[in-house]
Structure formats: structure tokens, C-alpha cells
MARMAR-574088 format. One line per 10 residues: number of its first residue (from 1); their letters; for each residue x, y, z of N, C-alpha, C, O. Coordinates in nm, 2 decimals, always signed. Layout:
MARMAR-574088
NUM	A	X:Y:Z:X:Y:Z:X:Y:Z:X:Y:Z | ...
//
This chain:
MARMAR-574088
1	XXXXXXXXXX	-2.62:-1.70:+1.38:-2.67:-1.61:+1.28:-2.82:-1.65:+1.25:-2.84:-1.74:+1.18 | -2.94:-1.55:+1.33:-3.02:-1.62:+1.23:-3.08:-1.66:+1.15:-3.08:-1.55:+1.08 | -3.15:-1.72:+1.09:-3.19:-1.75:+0.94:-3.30:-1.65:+0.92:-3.33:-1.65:+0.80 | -3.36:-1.55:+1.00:-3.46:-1.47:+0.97:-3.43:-1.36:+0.98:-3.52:-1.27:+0.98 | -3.33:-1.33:+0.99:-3.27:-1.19:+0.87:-3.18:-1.20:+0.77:-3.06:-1.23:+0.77 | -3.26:-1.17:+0.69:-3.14:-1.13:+0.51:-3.10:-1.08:+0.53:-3.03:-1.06:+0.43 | -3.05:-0.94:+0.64:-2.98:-0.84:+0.60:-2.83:-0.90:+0.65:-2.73:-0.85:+0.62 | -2.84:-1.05:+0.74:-2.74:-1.04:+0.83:-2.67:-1.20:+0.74:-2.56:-1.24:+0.76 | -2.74:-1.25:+0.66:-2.69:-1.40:+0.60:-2.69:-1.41:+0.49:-2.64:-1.52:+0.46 | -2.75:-1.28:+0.36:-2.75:-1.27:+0.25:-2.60:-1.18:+0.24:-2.53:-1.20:+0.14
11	XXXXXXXXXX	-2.54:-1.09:+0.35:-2.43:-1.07:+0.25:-2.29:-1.15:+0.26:-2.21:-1.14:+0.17 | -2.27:-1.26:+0.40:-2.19:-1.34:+0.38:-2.27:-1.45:+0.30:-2.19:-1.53:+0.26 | -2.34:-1.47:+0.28:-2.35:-1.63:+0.16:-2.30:-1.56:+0.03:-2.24:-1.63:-0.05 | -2.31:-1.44:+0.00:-2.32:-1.38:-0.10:-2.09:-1.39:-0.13:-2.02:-1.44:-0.22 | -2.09:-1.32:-0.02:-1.92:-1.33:-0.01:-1.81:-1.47:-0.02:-1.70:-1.49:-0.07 | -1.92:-1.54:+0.04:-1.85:-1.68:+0.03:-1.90:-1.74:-0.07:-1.84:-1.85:-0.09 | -2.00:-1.72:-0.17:-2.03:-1.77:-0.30:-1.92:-1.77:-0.38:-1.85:-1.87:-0.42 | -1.90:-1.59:-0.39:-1.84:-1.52:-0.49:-1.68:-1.58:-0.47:-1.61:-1.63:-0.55 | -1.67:-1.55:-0.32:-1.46:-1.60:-0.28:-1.47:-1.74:-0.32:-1.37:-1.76:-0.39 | -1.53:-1.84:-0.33:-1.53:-1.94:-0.36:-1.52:-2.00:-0.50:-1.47:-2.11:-0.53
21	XXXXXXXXXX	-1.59:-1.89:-0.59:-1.57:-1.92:-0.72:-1.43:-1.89:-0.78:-1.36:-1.95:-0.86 | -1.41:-1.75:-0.71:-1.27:-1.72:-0.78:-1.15:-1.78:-0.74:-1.05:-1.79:-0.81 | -1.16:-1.83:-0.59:-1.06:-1.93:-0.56:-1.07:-2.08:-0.61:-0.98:-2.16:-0.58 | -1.17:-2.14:-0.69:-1.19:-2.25:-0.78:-1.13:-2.19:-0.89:-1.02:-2.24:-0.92 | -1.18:-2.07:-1.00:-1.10:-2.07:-1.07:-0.96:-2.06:-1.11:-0.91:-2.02:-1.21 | -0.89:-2.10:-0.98:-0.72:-2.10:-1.02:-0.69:-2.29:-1.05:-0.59:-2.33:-1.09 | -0.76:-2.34:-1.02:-0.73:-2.49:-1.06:-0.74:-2.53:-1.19:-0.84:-2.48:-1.25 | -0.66:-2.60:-1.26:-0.61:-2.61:-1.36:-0.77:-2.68:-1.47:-0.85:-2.76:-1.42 | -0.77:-2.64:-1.57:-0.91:-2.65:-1.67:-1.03:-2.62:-1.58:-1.08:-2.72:-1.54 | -1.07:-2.52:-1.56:-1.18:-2.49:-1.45:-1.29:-2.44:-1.51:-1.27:-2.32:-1.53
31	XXXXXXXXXX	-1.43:-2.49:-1.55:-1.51:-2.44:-1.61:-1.54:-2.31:-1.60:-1.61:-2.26:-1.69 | -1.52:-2.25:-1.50:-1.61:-2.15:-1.40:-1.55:-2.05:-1.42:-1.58:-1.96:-1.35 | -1.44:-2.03:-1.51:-1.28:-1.93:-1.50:-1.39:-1.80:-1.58:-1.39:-1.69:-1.53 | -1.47:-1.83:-1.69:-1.53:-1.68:-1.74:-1.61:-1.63:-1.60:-1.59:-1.52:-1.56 | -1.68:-1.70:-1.56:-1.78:-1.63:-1.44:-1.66:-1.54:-1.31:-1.68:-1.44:-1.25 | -1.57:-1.62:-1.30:-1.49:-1.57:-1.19:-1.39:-1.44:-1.29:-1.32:-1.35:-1.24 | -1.40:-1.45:-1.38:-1.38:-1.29:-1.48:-1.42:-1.19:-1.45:-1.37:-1.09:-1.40 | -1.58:-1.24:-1.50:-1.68:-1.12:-1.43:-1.68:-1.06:-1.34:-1.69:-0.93:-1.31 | -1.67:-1.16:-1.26:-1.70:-1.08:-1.09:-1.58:-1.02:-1.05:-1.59:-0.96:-0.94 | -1.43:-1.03:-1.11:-1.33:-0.98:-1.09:-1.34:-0.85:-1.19:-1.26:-0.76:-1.17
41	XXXXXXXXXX	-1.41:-0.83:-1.29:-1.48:-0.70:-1.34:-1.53:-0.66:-1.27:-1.47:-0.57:-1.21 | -1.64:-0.69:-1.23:-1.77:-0.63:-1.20:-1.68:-0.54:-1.03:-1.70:-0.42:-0.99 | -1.57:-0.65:-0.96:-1.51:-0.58:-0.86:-1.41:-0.44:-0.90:-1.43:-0.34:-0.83 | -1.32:-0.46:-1.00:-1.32:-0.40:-1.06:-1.38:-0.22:-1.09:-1.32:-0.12:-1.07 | -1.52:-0.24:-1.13:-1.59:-0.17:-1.15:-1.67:-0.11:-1.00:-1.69:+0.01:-0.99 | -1.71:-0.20:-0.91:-1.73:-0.11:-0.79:-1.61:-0.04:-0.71:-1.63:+0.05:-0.63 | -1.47:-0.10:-0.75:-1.38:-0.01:-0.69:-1.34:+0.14:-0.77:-1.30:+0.25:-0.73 | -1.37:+0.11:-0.86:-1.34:+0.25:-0.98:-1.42:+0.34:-0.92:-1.38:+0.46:-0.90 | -1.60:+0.28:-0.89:-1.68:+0.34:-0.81:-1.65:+0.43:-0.70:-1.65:+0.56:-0.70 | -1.63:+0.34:-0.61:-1.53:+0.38:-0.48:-1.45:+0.51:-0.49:-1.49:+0.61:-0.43
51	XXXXXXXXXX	-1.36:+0.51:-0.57:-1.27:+0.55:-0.60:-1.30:+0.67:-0.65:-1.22:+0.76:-0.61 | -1.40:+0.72:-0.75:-1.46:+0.86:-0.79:-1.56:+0.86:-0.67:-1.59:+0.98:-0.67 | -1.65:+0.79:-0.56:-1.67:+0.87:-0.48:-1.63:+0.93:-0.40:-1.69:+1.03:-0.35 | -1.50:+0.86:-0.37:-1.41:+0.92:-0.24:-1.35:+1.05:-0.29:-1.35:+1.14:-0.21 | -1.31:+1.08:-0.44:-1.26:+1.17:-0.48:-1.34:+1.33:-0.51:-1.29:+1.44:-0.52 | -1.47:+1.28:-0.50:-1.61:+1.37:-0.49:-1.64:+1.41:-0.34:-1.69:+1.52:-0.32 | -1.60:+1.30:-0.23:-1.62:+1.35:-0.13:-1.46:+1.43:-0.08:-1.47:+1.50:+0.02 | -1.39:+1.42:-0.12:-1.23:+1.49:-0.08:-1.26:+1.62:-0.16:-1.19:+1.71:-0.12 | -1.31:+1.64:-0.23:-1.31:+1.77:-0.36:-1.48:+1.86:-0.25:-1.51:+1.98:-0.28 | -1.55:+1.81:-0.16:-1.67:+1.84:-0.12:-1.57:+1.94:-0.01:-1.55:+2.06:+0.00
61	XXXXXXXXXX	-1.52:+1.84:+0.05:-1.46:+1.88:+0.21:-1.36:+1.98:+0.19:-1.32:+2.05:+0.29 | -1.32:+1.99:+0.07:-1.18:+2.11:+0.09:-1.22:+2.19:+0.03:-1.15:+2.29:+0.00 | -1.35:+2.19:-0.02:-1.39:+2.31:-0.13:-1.51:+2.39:-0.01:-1.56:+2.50:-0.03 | -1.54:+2.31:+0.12:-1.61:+2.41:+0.22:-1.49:+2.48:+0.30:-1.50:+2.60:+0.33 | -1.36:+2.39:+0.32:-1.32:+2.43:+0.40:-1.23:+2.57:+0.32:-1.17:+2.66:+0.39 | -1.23:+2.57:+0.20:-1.15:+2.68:+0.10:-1.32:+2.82:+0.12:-1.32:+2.94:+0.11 | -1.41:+2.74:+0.13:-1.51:+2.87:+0.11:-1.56:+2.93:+0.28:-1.61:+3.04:+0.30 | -1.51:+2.83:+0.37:-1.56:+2.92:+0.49:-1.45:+2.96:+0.55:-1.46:+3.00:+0.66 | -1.33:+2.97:+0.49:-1.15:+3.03:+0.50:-1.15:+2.95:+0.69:-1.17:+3.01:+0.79 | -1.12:+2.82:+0.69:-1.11:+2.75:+0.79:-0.93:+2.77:+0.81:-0.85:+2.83:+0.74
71	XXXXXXXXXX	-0.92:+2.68:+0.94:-0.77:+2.72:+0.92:-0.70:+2.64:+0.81:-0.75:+2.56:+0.74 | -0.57:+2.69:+0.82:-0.48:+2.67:+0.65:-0.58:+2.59:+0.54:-0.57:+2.48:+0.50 | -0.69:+2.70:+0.50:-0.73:+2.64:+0.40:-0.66:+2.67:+0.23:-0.69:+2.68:+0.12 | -0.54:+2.70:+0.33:-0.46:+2.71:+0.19:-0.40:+2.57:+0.13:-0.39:+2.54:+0.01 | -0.38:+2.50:+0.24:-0.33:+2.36:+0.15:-0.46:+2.31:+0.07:-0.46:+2.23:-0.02 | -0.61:+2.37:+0.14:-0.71:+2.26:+0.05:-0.71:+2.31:-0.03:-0.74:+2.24:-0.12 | -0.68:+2.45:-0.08:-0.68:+2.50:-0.23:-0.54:+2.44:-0.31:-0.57:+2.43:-0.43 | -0.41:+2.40:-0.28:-0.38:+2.38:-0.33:-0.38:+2.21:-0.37:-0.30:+2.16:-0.46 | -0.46:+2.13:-0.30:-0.48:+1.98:-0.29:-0.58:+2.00:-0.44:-0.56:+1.93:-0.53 | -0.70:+2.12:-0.43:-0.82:+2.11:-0.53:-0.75:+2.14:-0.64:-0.79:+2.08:-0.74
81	XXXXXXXXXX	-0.68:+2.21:-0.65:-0.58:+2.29:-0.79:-0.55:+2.12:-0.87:-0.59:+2.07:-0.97 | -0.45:+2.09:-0.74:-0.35:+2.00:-0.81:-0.46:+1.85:-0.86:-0.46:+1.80:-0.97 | -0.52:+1.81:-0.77:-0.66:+1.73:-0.87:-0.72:+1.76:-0.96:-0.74:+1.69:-1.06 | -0.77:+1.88:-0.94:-0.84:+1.91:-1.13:-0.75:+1.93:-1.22:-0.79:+1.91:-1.33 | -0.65:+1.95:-1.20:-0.51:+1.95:-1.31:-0.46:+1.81:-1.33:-0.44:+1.77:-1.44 | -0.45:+1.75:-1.25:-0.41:+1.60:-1.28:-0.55:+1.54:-1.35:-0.53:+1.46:-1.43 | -0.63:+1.56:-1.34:-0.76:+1.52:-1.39:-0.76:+1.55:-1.47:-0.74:+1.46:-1.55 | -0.78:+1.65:-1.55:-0.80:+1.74:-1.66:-0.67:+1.74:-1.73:-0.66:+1.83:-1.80 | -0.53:+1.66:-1.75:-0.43:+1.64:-1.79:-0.47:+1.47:-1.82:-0.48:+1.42:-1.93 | -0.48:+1.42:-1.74:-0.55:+1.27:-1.76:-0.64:+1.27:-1.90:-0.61:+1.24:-2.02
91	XXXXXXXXXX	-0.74:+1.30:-1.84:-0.87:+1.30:-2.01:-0.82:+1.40:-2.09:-0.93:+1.46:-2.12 | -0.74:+1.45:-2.13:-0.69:+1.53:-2.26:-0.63:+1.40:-2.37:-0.55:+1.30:-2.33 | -0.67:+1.42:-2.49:-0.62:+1.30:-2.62:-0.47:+1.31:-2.59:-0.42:+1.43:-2.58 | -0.40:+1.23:-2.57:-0.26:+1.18:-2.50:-0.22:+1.17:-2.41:-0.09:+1.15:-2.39 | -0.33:+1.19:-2.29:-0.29:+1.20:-2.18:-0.32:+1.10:-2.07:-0.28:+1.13:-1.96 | -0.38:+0.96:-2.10:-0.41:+0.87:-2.04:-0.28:+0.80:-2.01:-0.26:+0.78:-1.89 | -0.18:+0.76:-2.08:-0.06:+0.73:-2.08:+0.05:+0.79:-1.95:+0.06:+0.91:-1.93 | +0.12:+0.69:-1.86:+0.16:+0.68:-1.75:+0.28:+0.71:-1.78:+0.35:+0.76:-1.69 | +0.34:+0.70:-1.91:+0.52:+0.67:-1.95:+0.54:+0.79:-2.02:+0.64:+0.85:-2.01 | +0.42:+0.83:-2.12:+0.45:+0.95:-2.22:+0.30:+1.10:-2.25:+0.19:+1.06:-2.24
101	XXXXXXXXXX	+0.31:+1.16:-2.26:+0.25:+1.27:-2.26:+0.23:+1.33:-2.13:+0.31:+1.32:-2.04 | +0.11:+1.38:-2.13:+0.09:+1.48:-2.04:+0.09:+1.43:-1.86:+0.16:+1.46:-1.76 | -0.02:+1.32:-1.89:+0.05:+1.24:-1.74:+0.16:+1.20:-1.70:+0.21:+1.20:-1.59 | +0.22:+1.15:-1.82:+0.37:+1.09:-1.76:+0.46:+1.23:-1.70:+0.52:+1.23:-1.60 | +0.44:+1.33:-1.80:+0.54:+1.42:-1.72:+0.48:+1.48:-1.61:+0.56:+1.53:-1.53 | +0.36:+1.51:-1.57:+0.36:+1.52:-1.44:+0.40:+1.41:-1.34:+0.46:+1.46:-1.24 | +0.37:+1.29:-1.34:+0.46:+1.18:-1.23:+0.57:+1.23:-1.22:+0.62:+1.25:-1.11 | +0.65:+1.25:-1.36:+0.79:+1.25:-1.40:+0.84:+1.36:-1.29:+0.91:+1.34:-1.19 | +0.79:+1.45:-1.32:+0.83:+1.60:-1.35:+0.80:+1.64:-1.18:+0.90:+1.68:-1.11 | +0.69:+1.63:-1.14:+0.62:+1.66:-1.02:+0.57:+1.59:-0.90:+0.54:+1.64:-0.80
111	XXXXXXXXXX	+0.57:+1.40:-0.93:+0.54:+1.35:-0.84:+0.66:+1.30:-0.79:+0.69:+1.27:-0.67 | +0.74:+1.29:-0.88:+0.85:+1.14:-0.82:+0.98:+1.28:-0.76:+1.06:+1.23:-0.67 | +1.00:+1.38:-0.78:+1.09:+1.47:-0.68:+1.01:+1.47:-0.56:+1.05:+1.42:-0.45 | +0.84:+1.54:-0.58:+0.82:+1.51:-0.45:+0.80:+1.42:-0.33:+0.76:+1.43:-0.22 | +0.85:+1.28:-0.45:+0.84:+1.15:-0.34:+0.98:+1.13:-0.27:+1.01:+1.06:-0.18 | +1.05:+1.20:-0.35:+1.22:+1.18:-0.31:+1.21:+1.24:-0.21:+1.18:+1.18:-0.10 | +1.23:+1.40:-0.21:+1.21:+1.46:-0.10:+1.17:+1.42:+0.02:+1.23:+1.44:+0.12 | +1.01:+1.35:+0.01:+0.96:+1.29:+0.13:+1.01:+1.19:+0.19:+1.00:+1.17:+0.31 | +1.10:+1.07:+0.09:+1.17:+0.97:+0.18:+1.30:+1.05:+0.23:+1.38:+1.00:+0.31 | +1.31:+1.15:+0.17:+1.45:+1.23:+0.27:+1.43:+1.25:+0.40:+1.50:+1.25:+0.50
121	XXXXXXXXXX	+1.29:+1.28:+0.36:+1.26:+1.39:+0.51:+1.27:+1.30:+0.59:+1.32:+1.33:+0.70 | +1.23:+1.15:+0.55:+1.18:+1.01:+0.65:+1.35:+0.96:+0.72:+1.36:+0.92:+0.83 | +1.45:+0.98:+0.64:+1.58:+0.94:+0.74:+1.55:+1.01:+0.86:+1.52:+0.94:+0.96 | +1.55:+1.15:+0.86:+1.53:+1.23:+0.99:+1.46:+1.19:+1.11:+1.51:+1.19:+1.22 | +1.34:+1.15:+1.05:+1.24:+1.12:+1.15:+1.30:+0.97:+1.16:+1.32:+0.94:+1.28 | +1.33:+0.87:+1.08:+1.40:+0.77:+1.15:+1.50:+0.77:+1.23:+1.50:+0.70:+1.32 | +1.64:+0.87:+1.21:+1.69:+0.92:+1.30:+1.62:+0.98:+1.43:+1.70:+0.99:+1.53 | +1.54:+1.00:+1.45:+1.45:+1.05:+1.55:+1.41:+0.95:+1.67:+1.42:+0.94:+1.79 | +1.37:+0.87:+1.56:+1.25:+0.73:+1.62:+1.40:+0.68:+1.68:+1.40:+0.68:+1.80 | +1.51:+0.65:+1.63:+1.62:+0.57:+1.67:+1.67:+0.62:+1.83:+1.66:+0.55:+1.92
131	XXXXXXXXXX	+1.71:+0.77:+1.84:+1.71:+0.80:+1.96:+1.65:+0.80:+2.01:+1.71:+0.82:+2.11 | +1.47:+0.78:+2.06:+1.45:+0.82:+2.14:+1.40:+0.61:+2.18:+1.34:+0.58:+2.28 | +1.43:+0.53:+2.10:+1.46:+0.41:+2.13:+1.58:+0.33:+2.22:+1.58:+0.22:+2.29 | +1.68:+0.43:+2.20:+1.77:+0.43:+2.29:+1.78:+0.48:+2.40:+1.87:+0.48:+2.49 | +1.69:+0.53:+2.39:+1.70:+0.62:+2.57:+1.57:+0.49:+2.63:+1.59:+0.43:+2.74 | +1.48:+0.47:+2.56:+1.37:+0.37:+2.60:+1.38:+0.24:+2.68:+1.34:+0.20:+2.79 | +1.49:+0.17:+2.52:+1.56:+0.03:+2.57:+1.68:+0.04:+2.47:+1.68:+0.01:+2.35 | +1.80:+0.10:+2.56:+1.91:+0.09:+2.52:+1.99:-0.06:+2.49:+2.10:-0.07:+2.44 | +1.93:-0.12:+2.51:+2.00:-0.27:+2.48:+1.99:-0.33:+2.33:+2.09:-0.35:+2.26 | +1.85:-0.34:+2.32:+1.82:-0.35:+2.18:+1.77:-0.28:+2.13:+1.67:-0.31:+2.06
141	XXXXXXXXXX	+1.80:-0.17:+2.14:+1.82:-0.03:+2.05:+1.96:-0.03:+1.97:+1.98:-0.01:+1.85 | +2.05:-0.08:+2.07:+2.19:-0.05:+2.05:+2.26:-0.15:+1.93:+2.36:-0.16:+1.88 | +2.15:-0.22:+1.93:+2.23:-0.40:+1.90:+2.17:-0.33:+1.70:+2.24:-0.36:+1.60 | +2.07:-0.25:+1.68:+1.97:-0.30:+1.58:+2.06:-0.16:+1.53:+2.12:-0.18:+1.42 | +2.09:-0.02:+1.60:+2.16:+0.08:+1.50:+2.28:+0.07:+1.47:+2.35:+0.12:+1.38 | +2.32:-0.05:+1.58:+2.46:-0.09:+1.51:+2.46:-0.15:+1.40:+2.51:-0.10:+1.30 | +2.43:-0.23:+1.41:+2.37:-0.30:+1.28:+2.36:-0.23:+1.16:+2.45:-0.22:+1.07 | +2.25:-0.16:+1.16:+2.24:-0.03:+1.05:+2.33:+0.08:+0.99:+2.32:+0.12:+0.88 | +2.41:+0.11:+1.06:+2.55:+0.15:+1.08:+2.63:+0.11:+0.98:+2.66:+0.16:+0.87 | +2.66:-0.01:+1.03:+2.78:-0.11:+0.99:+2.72:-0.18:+0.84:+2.80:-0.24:+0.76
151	XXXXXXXXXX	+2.59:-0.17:+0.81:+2.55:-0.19:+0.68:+2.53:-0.08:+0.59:+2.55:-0.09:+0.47 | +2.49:+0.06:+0.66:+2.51:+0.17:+0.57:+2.65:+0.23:+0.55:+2.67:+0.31:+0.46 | +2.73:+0.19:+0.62:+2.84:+0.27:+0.61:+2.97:+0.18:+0.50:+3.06:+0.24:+0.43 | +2.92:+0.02:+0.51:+2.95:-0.03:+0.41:+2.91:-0.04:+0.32:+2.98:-0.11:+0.24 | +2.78:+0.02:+0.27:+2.73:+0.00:+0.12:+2.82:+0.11:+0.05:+2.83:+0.10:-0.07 | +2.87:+0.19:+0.08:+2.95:+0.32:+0.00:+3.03:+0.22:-0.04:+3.06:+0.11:+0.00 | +3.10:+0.34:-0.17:+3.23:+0.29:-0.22:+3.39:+0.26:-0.20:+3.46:+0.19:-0.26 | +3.41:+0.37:-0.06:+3.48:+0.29:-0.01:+3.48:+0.16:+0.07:+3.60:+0.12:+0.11 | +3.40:+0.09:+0.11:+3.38:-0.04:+0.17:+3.49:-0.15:+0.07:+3.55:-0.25:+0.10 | +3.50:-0.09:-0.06:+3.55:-0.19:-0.13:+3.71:-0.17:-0.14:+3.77:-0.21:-0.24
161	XXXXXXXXXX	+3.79:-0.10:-0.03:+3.91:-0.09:-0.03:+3.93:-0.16:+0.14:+4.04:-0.17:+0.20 | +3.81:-0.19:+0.18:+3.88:-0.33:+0.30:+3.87:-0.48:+0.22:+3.79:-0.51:+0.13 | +3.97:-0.58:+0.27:+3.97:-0.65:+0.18:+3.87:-0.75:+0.28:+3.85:-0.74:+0.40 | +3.82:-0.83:+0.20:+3.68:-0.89:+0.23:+3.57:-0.87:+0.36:+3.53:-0.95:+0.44 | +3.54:-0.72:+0.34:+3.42:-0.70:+0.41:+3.29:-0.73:+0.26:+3.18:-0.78:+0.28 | +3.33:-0.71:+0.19:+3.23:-0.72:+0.05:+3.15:-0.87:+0.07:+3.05:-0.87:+0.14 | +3.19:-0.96:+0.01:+3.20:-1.15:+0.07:+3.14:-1.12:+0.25:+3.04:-1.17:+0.28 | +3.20:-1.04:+0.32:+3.14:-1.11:+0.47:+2.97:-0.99:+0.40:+2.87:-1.05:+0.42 | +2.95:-0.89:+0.36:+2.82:-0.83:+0.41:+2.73:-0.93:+0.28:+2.60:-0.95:+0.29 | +2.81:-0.98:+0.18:+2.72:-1.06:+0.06:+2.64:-1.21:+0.16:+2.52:-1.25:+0.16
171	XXXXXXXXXX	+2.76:-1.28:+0.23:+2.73:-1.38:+0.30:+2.60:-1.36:+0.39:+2.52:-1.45:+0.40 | +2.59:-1.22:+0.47:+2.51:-1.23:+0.60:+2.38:-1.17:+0.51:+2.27:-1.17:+0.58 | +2.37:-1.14:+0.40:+2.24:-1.07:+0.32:+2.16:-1.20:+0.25:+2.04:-1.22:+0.26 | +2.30:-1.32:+0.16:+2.21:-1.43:+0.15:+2.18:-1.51:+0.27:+2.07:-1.56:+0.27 | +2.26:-1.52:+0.39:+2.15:-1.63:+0.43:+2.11:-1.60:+0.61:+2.01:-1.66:+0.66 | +2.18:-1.53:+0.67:+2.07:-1.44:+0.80:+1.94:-1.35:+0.77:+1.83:-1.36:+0.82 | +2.00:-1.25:+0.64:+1.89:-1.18:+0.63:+1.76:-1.20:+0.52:+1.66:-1.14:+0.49 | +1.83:-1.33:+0.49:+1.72:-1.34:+0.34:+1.67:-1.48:+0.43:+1.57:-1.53:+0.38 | +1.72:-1.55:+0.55:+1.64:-1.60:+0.59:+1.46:-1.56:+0.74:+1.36:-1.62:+0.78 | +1.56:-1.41:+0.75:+1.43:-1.33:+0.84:+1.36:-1.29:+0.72:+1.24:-1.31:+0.73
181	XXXXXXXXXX	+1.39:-1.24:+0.62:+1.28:-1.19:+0.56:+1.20:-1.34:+0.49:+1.08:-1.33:+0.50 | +1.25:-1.47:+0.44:+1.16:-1.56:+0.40:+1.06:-1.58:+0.54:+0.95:-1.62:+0.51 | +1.10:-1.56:+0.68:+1.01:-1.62:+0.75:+0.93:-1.50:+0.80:+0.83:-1.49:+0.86 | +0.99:-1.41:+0.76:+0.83:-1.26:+0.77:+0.74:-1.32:+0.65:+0.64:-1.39:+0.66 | +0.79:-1.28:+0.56:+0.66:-1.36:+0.45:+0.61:-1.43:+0.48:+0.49:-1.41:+0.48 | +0.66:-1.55:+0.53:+0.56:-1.73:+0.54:+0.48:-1.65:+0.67:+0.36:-1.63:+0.64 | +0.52:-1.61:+0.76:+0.42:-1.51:+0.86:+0.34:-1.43:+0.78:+0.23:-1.44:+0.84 | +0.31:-1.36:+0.68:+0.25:-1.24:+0.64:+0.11:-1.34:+0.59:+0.00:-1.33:+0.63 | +0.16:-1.44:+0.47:+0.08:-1.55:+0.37:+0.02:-1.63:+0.49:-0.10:-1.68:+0.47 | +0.08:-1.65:+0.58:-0.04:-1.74:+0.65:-0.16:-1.61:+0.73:-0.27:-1.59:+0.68
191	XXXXXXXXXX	-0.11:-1.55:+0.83:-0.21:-1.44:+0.83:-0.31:-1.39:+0.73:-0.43:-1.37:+0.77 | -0.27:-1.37:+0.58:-0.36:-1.35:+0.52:-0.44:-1.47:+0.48:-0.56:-1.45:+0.45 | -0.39:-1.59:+0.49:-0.47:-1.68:+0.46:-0.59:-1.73:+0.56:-0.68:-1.81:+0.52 | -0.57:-1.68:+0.67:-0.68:-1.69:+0.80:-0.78:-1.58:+0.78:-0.90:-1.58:+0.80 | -0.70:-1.47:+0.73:-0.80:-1.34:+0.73:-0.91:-1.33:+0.64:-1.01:-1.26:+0.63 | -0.84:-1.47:+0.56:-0.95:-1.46:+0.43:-1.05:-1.58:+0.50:-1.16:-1.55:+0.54 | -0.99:-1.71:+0.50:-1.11:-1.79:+0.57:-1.18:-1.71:+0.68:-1.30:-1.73:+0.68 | -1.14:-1.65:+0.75:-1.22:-1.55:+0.85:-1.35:-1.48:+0.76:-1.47:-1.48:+0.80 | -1.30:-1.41:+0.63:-1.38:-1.36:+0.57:-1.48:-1.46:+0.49:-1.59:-1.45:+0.53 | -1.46:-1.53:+0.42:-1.50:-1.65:+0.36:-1.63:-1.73:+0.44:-1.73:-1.77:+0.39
201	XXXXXXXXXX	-1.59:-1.73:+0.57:-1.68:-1.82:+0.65:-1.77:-1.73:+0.73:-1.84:-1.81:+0.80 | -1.80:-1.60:+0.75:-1.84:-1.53:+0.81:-1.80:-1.49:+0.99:-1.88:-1.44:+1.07 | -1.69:-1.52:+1.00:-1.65:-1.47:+1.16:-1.65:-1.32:+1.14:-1.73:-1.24:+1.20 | -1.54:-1.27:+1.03:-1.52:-1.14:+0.97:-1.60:-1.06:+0.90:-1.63:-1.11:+0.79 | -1.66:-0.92:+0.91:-1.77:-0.91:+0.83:-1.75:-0.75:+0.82:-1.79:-0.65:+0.88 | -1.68:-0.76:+0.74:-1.69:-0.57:+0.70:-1.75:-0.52:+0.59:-1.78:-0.41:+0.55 | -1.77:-0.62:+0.55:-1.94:-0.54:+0.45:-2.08:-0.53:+0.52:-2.19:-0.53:+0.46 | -2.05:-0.52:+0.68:-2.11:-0.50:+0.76:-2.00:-0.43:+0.84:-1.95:-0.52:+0.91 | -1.96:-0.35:+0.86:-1.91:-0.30:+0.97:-1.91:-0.35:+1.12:-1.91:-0.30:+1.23 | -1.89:-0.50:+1.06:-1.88:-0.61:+1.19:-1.72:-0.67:+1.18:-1.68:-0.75:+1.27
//
């Protein structure tokens, strides 16, 4: 990298300053814990940023594509409807609140059916994905729906009128399956912990689009 462009060494020194402070302030009596505050504000506050611009540029794009009648610009009218109403239900006096007033019952009322719905719709298509895995690689296709099978079909309520299938599916959840999923984790935590040194040290650079 070389030293005679700032555009290319000021913003990782800048990255590895900043990751460096807030990863010192987790050590126990750490002078530095208000400054690594800040800049967990201050990130904070550029993502909030982010976040009303993306929502200004989503409200740009569907409000051309609603004014030059592009195809189905009917869903962008109803995507624009349902944002200025969620917004405008948001900043109304009681309506910041997640659990009670005006926003809560729209989550209540209107987001979480239509989140059900959509994990319904998702059996289907995993039904879907399953067959056409089986026709792909019938081997271990066969091994993984059986499986799935034999654990969905036992979580109902009749499962509990064979006598100890209950104990054998409790057995294979503590320590087969709760041992694949501890070692996906320890896989997930070390990946992220490379991705971060990756970022940290400058190999990784997406506040350059590098």
C-alpha cells in the first residue's frame, strides 16, 4: 500500500484505530470504555443514517416506477402506501412503542400473520427443494428426509403413545444434534474472527469497495 495516497491508508488506519479501541474496551477496568461509547454512537448514528437513506432511495424508485405505470407498479404503490403508514403511525405521540399502541398493533395485527403465512409458503418450496435433491443425489437426499420425517412425524402428539421413542428422540437432540450444531458455531466464531482480522489489518477493504 503506498504511503502516498491518503485515499488508500487513511481509511484502514482509520478502521484499525477505531476496531482496536472497541475491542480493548472489553478488558476488565479499561480506561478507554467512554471513547469506545462514542464511536459505538457515533456508528450508531451513521447507520440510522444509512438507513433513512436507503429508505429515501426505495420511496425514489417506486414512486418513478408508480408515476411512469412500469410493469406491476402496483406492488410499488402498495410497498409506498404501507411505509408512509408505518412511518406516520411510528411518530404519532404513542406510537414509538413496539409492544403497545399504534406500532405494536400493526406488527401485531399485520406483520407477524404475514410472516406466518410466508414461513408456510417456505414448507412448500422446501418440499420442492427436497425432491428435486432426490432425483440429483438420491443417496444423501434420502438419508437427510428420512431423518426429517422421522423427527417431524415424532414431534406430534401421538409420538407419546410409543413407549420410549420420547427418551430415544430427547437422547439424539442432546448429544448428536446439539453436538453438530456446537461445532457449526465454533465454525461460524472462528470465520468471523478471521473476517474481522482480515478487516482490522487491511487485506479486507469494503469501505473501499475492495
Amino acid at each position: 500500500m503506498p504511503l502516498a495516497d491518503p485515499k488508500r491508508w487513511l481509511p484502514v488506519l482509520l478502521a484499525l484505530l477505531a476496531g482496536s479501541i472497541v475491542l480493548a474496551s472489553y478488558l476488565q477496568a479499561n480506561p478507554i470504555r467512554p471513547l469506545s461509547d462514542g464511536l459505538l454512537q457515533v456508528a450508531a448514528l451513521l447507520t440510522a443514517a444509512g438507513l433513512l437513506l436507503g429508505i429515501i432511495n426505495v420511496l425514489g424508485v417506486h414512486l418513478r416506477r408508480m408515476w411512469s405505470r412500469s410493469t406491476h407498479w402496483q406492488y410499488s404503490g402498495v410497498l409506498v402506501i404501507a411505509l408512509v403508514a408505518t412511518f406516520v403511525l411510528g411518530v404519532l405521540p404513542g406510537g414509538t412503542s413496539t409492544v403497545g399502541g399504534l406500532a405494536g398493533d400493526v406488527f401485531r395485527y399485520v406483520y407477524q400473520p404475514l410472516a406466518v403465512s410466508i414461513l408456510a409458503l417456505l414448507t412448500f418450496f422446501a418440499l420442492r427443494a427436497a425432491w428435486h435433491a432426490l432425483q440429483v443425489r438420491p443417496g444423501e437426499a434420502s438419508v437427510i428426509l428420512t431423518v426429517a420425517v422421522i423427527f417431524l412425524l415424532a414431534s406430534g402428539p401421538w409420538a407419546e403413545a410409543i413407549p420410549g421413542l420420547g427418551e430415544i428422540l430427547q437422547w439424539v437432540r442432546a448429544y448428536p444434534v446439539l453436538g453438530v450444531a456446537r461445532g457449526l458455531l465454533l465454525g461460524i466464531g472462528i470465520g468471523a474472527l478471521v473476517a474481522s482480522l482480515r478487516l482490522l489489518l487491511g487485506f479486507d477493504q469494503p469501505y473501499l469497495d475492495r
